[in-house]
C-alpha positions in Angstrom: 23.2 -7.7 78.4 26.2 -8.9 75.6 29.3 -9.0 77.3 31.8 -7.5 74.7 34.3 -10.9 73.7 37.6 -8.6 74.2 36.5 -7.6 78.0 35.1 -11.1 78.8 37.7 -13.6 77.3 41.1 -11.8 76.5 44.0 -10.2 77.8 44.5 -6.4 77.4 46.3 -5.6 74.1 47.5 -2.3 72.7 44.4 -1.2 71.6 46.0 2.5 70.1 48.2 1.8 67.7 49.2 5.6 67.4 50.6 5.4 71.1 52.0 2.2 70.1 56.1 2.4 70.7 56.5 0.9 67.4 54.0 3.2 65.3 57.3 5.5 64.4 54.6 7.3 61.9 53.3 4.3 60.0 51.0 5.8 56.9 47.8 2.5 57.6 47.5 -0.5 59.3 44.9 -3.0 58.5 43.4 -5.7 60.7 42.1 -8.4 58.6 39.3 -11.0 59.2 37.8 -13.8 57.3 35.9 -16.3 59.3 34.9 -19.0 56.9 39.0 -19.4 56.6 39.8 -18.3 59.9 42.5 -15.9 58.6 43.7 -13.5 60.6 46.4 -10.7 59.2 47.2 -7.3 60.1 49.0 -5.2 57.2 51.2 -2.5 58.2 52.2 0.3 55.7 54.6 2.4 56.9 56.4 4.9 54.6 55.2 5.4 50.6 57.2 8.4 49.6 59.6 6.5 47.5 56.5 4.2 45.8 54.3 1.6 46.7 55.1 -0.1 50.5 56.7 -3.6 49.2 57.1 -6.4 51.8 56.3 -10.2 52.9 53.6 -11.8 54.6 54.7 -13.7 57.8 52.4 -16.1 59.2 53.8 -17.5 63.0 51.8 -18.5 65.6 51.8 -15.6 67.9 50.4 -15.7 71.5 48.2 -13.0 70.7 46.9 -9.6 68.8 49.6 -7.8 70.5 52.8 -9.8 69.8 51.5 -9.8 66.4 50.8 -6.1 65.4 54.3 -5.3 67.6 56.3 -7.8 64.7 54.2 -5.9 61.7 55.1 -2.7 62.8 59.0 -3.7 63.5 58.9 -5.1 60.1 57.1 -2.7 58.1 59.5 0.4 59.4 62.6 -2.4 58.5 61.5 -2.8 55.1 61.2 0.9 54.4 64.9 1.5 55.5 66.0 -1.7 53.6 64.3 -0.3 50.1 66.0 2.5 50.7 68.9 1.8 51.0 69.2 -0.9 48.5 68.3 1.5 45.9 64.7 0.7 44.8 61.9 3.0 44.6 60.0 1.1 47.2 58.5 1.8 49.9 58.2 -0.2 53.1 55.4 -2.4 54.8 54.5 -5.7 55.8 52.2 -8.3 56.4 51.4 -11.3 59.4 49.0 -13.6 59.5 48.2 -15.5 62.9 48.4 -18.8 62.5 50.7 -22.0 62.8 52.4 -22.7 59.4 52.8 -26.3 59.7 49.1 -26.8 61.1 46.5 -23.6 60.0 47.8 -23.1 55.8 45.2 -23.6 54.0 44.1 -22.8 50.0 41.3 -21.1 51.7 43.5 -18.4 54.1 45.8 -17.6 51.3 43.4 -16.7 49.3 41.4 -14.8 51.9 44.4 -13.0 52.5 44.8 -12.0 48.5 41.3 -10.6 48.7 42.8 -7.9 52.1 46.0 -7.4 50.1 43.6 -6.3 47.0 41.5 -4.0 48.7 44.5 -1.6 49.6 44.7 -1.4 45.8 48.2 -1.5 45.3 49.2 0.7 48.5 50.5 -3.3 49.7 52.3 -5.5 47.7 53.2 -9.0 49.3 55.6 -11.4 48.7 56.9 -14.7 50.7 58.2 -14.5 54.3 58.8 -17.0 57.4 55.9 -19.4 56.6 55.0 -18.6 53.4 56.5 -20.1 50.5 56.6 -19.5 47.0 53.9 -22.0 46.0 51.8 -20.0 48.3 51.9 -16.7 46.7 50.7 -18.3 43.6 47.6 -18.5 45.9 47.5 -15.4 46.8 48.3 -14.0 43.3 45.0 -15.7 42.0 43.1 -12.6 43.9 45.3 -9.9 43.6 47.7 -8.3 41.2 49.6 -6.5 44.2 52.1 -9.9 44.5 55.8 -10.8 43.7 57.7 -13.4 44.0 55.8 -15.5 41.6 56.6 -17.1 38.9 54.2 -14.6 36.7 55.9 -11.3 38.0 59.2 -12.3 37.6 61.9 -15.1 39.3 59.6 -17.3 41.9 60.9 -17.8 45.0 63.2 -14.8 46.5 65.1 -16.7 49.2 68.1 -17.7 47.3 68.6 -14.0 46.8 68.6 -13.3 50.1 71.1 -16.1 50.9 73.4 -14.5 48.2 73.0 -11.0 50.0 74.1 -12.3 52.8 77.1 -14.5 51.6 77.8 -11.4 50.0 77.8 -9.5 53.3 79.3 -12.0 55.4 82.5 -11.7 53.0 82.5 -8.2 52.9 82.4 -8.3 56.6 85.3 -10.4 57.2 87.3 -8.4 54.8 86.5 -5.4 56.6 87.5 -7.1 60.0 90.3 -9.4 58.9 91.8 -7.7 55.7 90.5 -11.2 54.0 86.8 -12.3 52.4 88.4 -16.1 52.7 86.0 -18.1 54.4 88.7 -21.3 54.6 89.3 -21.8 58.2 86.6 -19.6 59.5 83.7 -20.9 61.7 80.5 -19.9 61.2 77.2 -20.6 63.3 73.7 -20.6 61.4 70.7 -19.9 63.9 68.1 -20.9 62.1 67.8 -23.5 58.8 64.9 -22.1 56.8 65.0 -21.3 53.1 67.7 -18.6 53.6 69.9 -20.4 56.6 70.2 -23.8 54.9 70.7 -22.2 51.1 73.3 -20.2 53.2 74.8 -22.5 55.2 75.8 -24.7 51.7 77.3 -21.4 50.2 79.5 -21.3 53.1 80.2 -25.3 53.3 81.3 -24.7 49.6 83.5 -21.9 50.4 85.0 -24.3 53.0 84.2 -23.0 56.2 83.1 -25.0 59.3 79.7 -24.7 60.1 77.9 -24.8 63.6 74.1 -24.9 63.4 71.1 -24.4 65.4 67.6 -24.9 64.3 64.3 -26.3 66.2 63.3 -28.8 63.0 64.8 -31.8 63.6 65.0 -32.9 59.8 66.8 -29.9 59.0 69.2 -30.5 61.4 70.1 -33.8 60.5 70.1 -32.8 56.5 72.8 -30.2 57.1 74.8 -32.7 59.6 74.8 -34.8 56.7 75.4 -33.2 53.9 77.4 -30.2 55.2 79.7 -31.2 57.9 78.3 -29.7 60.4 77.9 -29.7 64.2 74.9 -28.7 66.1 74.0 -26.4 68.9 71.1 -25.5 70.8 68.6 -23.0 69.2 69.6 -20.7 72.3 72.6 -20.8 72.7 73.7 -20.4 68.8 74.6 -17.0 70.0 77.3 -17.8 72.2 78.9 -20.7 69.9 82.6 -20.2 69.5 83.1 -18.7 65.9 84.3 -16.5 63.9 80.9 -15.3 62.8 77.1 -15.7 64.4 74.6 -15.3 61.7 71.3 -15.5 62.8 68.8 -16.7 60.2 65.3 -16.8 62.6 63.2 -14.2 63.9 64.2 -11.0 65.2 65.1 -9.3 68.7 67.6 -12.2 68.7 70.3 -9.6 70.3 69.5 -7.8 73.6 70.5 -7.6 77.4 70.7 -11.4 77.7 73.0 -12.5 74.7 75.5 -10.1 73.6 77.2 -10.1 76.7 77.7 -14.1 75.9 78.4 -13.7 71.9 81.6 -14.9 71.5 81.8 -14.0 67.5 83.2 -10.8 66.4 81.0 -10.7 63.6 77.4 -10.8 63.5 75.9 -10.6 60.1 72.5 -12.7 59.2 69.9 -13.2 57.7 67.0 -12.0 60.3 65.1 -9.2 60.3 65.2 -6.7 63.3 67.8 -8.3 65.1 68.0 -5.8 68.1 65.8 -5.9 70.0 66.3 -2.1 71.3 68.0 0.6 69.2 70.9 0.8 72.0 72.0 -3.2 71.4 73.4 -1.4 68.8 76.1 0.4 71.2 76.4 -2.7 73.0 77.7 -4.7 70.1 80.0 -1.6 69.1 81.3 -1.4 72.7 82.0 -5.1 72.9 84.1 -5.0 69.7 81.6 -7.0 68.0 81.2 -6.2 63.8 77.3 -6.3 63.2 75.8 -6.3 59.5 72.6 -4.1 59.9 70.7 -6.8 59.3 68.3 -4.9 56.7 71.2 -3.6 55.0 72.5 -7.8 54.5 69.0 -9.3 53.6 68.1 -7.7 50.7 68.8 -9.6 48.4 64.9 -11.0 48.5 63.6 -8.0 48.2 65.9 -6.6 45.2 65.0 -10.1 43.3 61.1 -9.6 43.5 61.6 -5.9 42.6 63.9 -6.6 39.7 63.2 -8.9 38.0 60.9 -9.5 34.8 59.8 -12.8 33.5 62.1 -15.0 32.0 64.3 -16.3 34.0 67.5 -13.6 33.3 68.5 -12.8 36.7 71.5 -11.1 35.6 70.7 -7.5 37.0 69.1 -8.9 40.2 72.2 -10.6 41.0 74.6 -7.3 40.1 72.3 -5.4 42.3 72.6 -8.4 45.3 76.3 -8.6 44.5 76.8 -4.8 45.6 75.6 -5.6 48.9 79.3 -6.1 49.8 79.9 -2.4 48.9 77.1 -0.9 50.5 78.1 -2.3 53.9 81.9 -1.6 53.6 80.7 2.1 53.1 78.3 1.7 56.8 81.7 0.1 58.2 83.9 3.0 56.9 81.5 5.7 57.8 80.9 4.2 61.6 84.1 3.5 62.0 85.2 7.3 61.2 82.2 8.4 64.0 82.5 6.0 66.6 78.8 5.2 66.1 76.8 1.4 65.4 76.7 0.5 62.3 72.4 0.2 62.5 72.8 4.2 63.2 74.6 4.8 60.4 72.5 2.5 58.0 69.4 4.5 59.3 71.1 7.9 58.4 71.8 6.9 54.8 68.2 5.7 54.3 67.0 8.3 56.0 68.6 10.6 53.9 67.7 8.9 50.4 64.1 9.5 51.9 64.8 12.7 53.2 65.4 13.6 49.5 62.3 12.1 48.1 
């Protein structure tokens, strides 16, 4: 008798997504497989009342099915409350693809994934995300229409948005803490030197602040040691770096039981997505005196650019849109301030209500 591969060779995943503690109502998720390219990608979709679920593809070497569809689901819900609230009539979702960036990427996955983003016919649409670049969605766009971020649908590669958005934020959060948006003579420790962190980290170099960094690439290390001044900590410990402001730029869950006790920043406002990694790290921050950007509130400014823009290279509206970043989160401060709640409960309730009203 055939031994099923699941019972025989792997460890015991969540294998109902409805009881999963991330579902929070998600409308589809899709498991995809391709074996000639090895792909595997799970698409989440998880709220389409304000239009079609818009989001990137992550591809990370996760230890296995269940780590995977728990990031999907984390993201997915994130990107609904980020479209919201940055005004677009988006809705949320996202997708991840199992494999090692640096060592799986091939023409051949990319373009297996196009085919599983093109048979949700334009429920999905993708962009870039950690491990996916813009050159790759050019891939991807070759099999479906249901892309952005390329240089057909509009301004290429988002990330410099983002980086904006959250220069943006990081002003507007210092302003809101210290009565100034000056950046001279403040510190300011980067976890993470992708895309975003180092096109962030030279924004706030040229704004003259001091810079602490923490990333696991070597190269990039050494390229922002030498070219922006800056001093290096370790990956995990970035958090409790003495500065004015911690801004992580890596993957999520970042701040939990372990490191907010040990952040030594008042401010926290980065580019990562999901940054608590429970809703009540929230309270923890607010108790410790501890400003935090909700981070999907901060990183938009990706998402705004691949929504906005139209080909030809005039990113004049994208960047008025990114620009009021700063506004929106001096209105969470205000509001949380006047309540005594977080500021990621008050970001919620606005989205929720912009949805509420759709």
């Amino acid at each position: 008798m055939n031994v099923p591969v699941a019972s025989r060779d792997l460890k015991p995943v969540e294998a109902d997504v409805f009881t999963h503690p991330e579902f929070r109502g998600h409308e589809q998720v899709v498991h995809g497989f391709d074996a000639a390219s090895g792909l595997r990608t799970i698409i989440a979709v998880h709220d389409t009342r304000l239009g079609p679920a818009l989001g990137g593809c992550r591809m990370w070497a996760y230890a296995n099915g269940a780590e995977a569809l728990t990031d999907a689901l984390r993201l997915s819900r994130g990107m609904t409350y980020k479209n919201a609230l940055a005004g677009l009539d988006l809705g949320g979702g996202k997708a991840v693809i199992i494999a090692d960036a640096r060592k799986d990427k091939s023409p051949a996955l990319l373009s297996a994934f196009g085919r599983q983003v093109g048979r949700l016919g334009g429920t999905y649409i993708t962009a870039e995300d950690v491990g996916i670049s813009a050159s790759d969605m050019e891939i991807v766009a070759r099999e479906t229409d249901h892309v952005r971020g390329t240089r057909a649908t509009g301004l290429g590669d988002p990330s410099p948005y983002t980086a904006l958005g959250v220069f943006v934020g990081i002003r507007a959060s210092l302003r809101h803490r210290f009565g100034s948006d000056s950046l001279k003579g403040r510190t300011v420790c980067v976890q993470g030197l992708g895309h975003v962190g180092m096109d962030l980290a030279r924004q706030l170099h040229a704004a003259g602040a001091r810079l602490i960094v923490a990333d696991l690439h070597q190269p990039a290390l050494e390229q922002a040691v030498s070219e922006l001044d800056a001093s290096v900590v370790a990956a995990d410990h970035a958090h409790a770096a003495e500065a004015d402001v911690f801004a992580p730029c890596a993957l999520g869950a970042g701040l939990n039981d372990a490191t907010i006790p040990e952040i030594r920043a008042t401010i926290v406002a980065g580019a990562a997505n999901n940054q608590l990694a429970e809703e009540r790290h929230g309270e923890m921050l607010r108790a410790r005196g501890i400003l935090h950007a909700p981070d999907y509130a901060i990183n938009a400014g990706g998402v705004i650019s691949i929504a906005l823009a139209a080909p030809g290279g005039d990113d004049r509206l994208v960047r008025e849109k990114v620009e009021a970043i700063g506004a929106t989160l001096m209105r969470i401060y205000e509001r949380a301030g006047q309540r005594g709640l977080p500021t990621q409960n008050v970001a919620d309730r606005i989205a929720e209500e912009r949805l509420a009203a759709a």
